[in-house]
N, C-alpha and C positions, 0 to 999 in steps of 0.2 A: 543506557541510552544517553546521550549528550543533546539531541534535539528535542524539542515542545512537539509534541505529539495532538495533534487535533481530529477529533471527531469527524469527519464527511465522507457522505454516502455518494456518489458520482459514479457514472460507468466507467469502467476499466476496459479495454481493449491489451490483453496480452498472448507475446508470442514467445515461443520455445521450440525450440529446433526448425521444422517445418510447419508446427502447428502454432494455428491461430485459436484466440479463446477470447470468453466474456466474464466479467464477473464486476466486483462491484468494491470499491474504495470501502473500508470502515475506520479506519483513522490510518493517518499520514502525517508525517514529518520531511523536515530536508534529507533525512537519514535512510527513511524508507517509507514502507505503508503495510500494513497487515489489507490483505487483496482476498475477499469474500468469495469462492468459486466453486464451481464442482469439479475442474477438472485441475489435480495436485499433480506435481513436479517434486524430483527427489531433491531431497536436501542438496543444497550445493548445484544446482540448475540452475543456467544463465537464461533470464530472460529480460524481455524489450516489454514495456508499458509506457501506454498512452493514454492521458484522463484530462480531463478542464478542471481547473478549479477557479473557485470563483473569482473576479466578476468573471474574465473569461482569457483566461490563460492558460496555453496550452503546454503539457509536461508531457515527456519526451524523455524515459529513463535509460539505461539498463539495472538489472539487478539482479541479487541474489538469492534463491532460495535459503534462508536461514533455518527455518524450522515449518513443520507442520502440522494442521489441527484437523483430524480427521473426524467423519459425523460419529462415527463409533467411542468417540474419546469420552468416557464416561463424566469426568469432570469440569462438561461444559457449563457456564453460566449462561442461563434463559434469554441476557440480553446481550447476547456475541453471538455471531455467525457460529452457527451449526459447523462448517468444514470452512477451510483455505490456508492462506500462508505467507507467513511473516516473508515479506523480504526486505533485503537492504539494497540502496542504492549505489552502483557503482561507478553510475557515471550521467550525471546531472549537467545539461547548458545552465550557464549564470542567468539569466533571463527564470527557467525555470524553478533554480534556488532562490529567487529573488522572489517568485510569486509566494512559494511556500515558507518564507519565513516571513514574509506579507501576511501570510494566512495565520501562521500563530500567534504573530503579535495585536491581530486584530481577534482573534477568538476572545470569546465572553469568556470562557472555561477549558484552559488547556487539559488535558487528559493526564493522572500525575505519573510519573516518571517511576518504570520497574527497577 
């Protein structure tokens, strides 16, 4: 990972093919976000996310399915979403890279880097 990676919980609105879905930010970077959800895409699935973060900026991606964490993945830690999945961003407005690297540099506690 080359981005700060920060903790926030915010609603996610994403889509994949013709479907729409909800789910929930758990930490995000300018590079991507791991996206809290019950409804998974295969690796390699192009989708569209939309979320605020704070104060109130609105992000506007596309991105990559990179990997996924299913409820059945025996090696979950207690304090990580149960299922969802890693994506990477493909294609970020400046406006929106500008809020999220706003966000890391202001975090109390960046998340340390895999």
């Amino acid at each position: 990972r080359r981005a700060t990676r920060v903790r926030i919980d915010v609603p996610v609105l994403y889509y994949c093919e013709d479907r729409s879905c909800t789910g929930r930010s758990f930490d995000v970077s300018s590079g991507g976000m791991f996206l809290a959800c019950d409804e998974l895409f295969p690796v390699g699935s192009e989708v569209r996310v939309f979320f605020v973060v704070p104060p109130c900026q609105d992000v506007h991606a596309a991105a990559v399915v990179r990997w996924i964490r299913d409820k059945l993945d025996s090696w979950i830690d207690e304090r990580r979403p149960k299922q969802g999945m890693g994506l990477s961003f493909t294609a970020l407005t400046g406006p929106a890279t500008q809020a999220l690297l706003t966000l890391a540099a202001d975090a109390p506690r960046a998340l340390p880097r895999r």
